[in-house]
DRENTORKOL-3810 file (N, C-alpha, C; in nm, 4 decimals):
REM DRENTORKOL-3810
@n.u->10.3067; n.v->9.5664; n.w->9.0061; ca.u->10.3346; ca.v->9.5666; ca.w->9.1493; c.u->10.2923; c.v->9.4324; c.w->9.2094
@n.u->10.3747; n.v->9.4063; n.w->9.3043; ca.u->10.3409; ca.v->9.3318; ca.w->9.3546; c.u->10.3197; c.v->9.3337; c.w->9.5450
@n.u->10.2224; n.v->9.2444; n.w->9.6069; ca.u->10.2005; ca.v->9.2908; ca.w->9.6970; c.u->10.1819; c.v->9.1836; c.w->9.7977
@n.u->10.2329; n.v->9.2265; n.w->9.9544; ca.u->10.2507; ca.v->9.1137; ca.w->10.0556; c.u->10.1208; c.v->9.1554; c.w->10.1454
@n.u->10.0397; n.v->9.1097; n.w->10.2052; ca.u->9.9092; ca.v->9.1973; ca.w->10.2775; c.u->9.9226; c.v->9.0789; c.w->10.4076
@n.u->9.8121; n.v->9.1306; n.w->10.5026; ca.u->9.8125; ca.v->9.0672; ca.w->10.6028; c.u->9.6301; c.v->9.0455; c.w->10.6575
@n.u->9.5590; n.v->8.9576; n.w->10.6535; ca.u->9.4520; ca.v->8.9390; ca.w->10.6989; c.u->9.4168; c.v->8.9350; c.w->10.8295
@n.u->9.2900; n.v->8.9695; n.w->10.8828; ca.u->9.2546; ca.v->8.9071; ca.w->10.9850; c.u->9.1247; c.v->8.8529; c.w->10.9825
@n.u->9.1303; n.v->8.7251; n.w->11.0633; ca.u->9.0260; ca.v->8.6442; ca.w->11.0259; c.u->8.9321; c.v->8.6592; c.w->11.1231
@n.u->8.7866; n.v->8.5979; n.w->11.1153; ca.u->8.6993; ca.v->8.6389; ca.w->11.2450; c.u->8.7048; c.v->8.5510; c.w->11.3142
@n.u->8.8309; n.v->8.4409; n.w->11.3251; ca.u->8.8551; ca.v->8.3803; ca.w->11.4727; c.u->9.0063; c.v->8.4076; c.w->11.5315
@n.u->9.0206; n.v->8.5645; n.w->11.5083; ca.u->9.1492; ca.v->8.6641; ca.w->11.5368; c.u->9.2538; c.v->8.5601; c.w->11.5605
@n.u->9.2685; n.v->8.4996; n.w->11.4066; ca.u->9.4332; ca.v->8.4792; ca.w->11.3649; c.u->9.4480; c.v->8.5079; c.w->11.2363
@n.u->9.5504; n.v->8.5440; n.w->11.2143; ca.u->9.6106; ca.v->8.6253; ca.w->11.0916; c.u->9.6414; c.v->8.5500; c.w->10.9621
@n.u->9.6162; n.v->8.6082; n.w->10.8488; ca.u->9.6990; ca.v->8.5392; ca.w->10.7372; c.u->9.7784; c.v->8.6125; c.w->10.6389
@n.u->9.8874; n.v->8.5934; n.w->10.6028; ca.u->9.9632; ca.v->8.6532; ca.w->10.5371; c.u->9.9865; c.v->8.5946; c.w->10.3819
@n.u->9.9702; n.v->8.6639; n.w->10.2730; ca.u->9.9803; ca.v->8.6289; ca.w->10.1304; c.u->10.0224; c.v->8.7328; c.w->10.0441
@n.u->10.0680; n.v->8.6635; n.w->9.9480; ca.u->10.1175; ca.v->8.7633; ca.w->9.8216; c.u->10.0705; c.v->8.7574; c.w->9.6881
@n.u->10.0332; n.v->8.8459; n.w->9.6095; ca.u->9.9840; ca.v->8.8646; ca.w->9.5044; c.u->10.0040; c.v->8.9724; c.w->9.4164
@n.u->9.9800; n.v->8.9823; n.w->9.2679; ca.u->9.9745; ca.v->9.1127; ca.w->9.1719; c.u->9.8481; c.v->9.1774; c.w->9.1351
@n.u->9.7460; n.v->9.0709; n.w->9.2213; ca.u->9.6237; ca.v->9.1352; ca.w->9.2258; c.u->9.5544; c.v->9.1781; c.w->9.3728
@n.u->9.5787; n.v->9.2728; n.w->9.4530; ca.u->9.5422; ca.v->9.2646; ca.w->9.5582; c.u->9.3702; c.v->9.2728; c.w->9.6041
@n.u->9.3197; n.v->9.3484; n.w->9.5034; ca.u->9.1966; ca.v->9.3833; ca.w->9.5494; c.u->9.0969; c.v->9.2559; c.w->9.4270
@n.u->9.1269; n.v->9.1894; n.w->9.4107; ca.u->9.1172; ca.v->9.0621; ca.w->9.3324; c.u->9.1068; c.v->8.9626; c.w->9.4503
@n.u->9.2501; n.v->8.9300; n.w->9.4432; ca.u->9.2580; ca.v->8.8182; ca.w->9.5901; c.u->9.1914; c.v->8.8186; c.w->9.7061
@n.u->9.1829; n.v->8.9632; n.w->9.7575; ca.u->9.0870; ca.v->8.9795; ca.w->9.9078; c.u->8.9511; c.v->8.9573; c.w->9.8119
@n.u->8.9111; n.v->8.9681; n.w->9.7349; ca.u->8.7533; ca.v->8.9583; ca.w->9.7205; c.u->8.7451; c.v->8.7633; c.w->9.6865
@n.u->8.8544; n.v->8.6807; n.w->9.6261; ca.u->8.9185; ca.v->8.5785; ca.w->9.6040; c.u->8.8564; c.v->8.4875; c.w->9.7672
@n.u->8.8856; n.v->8.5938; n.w->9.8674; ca.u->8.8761; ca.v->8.6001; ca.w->10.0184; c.u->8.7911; c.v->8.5586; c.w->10.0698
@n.u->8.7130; n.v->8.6594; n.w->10.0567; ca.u->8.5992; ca.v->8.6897; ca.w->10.1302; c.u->8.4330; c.v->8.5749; c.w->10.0347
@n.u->8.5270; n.v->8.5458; n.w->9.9424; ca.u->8.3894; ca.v->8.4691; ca.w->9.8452; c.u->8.3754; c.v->8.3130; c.w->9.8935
@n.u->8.5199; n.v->8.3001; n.w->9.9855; ca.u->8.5460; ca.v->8.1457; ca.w->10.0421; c.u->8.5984; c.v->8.0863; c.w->9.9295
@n.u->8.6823; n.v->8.1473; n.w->9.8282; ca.u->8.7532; ca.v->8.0904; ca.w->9.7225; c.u->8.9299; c.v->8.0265; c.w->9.7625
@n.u->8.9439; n.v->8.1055; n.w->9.9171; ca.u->9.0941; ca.v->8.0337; ca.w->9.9280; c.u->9.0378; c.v->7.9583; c.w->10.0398
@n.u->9.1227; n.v->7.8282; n.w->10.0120; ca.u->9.1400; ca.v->7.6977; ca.w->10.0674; c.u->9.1142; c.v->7.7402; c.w->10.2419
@n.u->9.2613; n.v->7.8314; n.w->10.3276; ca.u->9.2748; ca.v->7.8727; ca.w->10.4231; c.u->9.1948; c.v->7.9185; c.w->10.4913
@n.u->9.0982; n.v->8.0359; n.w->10.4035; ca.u->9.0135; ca.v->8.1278; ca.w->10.4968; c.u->8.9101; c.v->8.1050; c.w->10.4700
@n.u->8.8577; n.v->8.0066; n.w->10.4024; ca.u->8.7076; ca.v->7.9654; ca.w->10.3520; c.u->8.6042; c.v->7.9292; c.w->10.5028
@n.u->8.7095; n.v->7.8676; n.w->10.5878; ca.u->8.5658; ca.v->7.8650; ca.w->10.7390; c.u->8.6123; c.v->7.9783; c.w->10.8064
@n.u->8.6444; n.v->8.0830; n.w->10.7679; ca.u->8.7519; ca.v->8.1640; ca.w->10.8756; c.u->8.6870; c.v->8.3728; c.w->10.8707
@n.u->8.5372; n.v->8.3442; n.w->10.7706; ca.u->8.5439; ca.v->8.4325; ca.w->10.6759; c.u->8.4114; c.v->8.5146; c.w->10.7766
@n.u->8.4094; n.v->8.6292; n.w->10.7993; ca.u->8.4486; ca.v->8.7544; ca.w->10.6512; c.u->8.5912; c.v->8.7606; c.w->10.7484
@n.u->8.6723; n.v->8.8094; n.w->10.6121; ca.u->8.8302; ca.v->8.8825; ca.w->10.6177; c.u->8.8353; c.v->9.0220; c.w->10.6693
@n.u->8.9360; n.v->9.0862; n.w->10.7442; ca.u->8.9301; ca.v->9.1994; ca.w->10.6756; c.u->9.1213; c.v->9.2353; c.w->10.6926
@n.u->9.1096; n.v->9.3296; n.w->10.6029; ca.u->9.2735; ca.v->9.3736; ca.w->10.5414; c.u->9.2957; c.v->9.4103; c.w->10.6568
@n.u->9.4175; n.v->9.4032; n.w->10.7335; ca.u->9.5407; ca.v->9.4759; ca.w->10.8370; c.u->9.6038; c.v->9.5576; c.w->10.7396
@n.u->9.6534; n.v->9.5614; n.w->10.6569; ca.u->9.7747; ca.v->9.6265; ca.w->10.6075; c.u->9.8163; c.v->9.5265; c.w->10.4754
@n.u->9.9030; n.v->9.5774; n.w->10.4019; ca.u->9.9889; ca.v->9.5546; ca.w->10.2357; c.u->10.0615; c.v->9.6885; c.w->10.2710
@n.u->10.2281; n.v->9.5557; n.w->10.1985; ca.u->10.2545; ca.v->9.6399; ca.w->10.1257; c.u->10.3355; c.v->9.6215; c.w->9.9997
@n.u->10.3666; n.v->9.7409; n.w->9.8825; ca.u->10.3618; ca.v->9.6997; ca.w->9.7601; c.u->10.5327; c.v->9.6823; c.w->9.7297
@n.u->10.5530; n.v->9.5917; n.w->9.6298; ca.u->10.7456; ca.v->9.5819; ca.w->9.6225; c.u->10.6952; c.v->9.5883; c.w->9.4313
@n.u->10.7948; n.v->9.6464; n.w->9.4050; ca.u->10.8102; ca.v->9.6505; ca.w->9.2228; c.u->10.8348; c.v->9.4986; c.w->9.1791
@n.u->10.9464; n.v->9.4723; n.w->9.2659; ca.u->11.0135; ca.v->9.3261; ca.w->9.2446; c.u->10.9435; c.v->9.2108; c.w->9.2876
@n.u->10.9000; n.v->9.1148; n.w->9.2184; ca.u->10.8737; ca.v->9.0037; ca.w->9.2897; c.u->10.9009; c.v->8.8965; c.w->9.3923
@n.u->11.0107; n.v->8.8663; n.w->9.3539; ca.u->11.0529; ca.v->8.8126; ca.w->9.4088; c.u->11.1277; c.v->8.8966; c.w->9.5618
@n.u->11.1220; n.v->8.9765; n.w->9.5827; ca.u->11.1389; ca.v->9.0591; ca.w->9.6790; c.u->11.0367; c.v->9.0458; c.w->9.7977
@n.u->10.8897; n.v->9.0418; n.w->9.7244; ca.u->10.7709; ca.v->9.0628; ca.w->9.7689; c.u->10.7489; c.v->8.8808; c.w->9.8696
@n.u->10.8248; n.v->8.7857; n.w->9.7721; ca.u->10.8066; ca.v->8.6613; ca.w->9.7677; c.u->10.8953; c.v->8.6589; c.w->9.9234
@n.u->11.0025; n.v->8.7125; n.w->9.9160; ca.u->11.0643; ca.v->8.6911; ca.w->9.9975; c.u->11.0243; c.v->8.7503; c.w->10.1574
@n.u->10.9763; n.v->8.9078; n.w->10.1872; ca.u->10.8964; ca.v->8.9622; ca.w->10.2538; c.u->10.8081; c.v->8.8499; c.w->10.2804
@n.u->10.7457; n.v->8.7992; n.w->10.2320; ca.u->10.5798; ca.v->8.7013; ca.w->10.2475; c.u->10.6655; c.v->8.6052; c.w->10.3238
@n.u->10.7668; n.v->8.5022; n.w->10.2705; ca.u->10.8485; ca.v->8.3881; ca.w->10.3583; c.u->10.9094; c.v->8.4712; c.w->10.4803
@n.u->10.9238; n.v->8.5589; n.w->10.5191; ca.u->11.0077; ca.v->8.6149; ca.w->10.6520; c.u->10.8575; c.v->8.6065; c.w->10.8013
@n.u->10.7719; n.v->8.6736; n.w->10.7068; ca.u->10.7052; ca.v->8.7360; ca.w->10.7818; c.u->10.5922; c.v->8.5863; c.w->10.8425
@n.u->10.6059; n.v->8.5131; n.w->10.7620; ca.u->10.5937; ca.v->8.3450; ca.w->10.8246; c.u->10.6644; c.v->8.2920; c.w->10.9168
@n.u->10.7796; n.v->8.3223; n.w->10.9054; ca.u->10.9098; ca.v->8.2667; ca.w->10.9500; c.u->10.8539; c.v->8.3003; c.w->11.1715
@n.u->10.9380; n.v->8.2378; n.w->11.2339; ca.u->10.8998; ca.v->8.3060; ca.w->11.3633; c.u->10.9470; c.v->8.4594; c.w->11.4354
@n.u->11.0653; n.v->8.5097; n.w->11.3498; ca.u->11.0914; ca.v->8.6268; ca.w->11.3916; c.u->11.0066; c.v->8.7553; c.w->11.2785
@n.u->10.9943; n.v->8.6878; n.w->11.1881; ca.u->10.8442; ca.v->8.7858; ca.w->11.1165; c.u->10.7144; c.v->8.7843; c.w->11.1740
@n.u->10.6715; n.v->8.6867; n.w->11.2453; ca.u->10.5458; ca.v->8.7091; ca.w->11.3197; c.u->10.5740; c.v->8.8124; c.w->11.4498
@n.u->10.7067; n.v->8.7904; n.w->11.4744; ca.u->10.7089; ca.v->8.8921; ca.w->11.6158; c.u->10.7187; c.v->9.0401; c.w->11.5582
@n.u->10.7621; n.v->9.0300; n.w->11.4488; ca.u->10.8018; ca.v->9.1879; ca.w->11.3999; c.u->10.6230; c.v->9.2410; c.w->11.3970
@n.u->10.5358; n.v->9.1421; n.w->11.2571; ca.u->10.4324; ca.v->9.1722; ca.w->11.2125; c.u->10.3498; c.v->9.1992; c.w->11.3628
@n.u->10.3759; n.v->9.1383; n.w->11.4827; ca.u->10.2488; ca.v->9.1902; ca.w->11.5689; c.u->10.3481; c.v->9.2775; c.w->11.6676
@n.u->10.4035; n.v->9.3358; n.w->11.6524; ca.u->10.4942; ca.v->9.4854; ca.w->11.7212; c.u->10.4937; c.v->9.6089; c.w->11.6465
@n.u->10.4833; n.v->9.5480; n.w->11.4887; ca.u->10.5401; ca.v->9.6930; ca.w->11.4055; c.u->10.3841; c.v->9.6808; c.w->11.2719
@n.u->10.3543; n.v->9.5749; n.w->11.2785; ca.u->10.2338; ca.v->9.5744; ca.w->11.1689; c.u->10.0965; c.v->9.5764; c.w->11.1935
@n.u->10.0058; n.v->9.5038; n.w->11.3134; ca.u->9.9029; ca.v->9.4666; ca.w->11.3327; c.u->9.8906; c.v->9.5876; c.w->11.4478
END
């Protein structure tokens, strides 16, 4: 599985990523191991969710960046 999740950081802005390890990566997170959220930390999960397909998942993750995926993600996700 693969999986698109959505963070929130403790200076309430969001991050969105994809992975096959989810509960890996958020701990990846919270250790100040990603580049992004390393001054931004502690994390905590909003929401994932899981796609079989990867590249599916890949694609979900690029939308929800995009500017009409941020409007969706804070109407229908956050």
């Amino acid at each position: 599985m693969h999986y698109v999740y959505i963070l929130k950081c403790n200076n309430d802005t969001y991050y969105t990523g994809c992975t096959s390890n989810l509960k890996n990566r958020i701990e990846r997170h919270n250790k100040g191991q990603v580049h992004y959220t390393k001054d931004k930390l502690p994390v905590k999960l909003i929401t994932y969710t899981a796609f079989s397909d990867k590249y599916k998942a890949y694609e979900f993750e690029k939308y929800l960046k995009s500017g009409s995926g941020i409007a969706f993600r804070n109407k229908r996700l956050i």
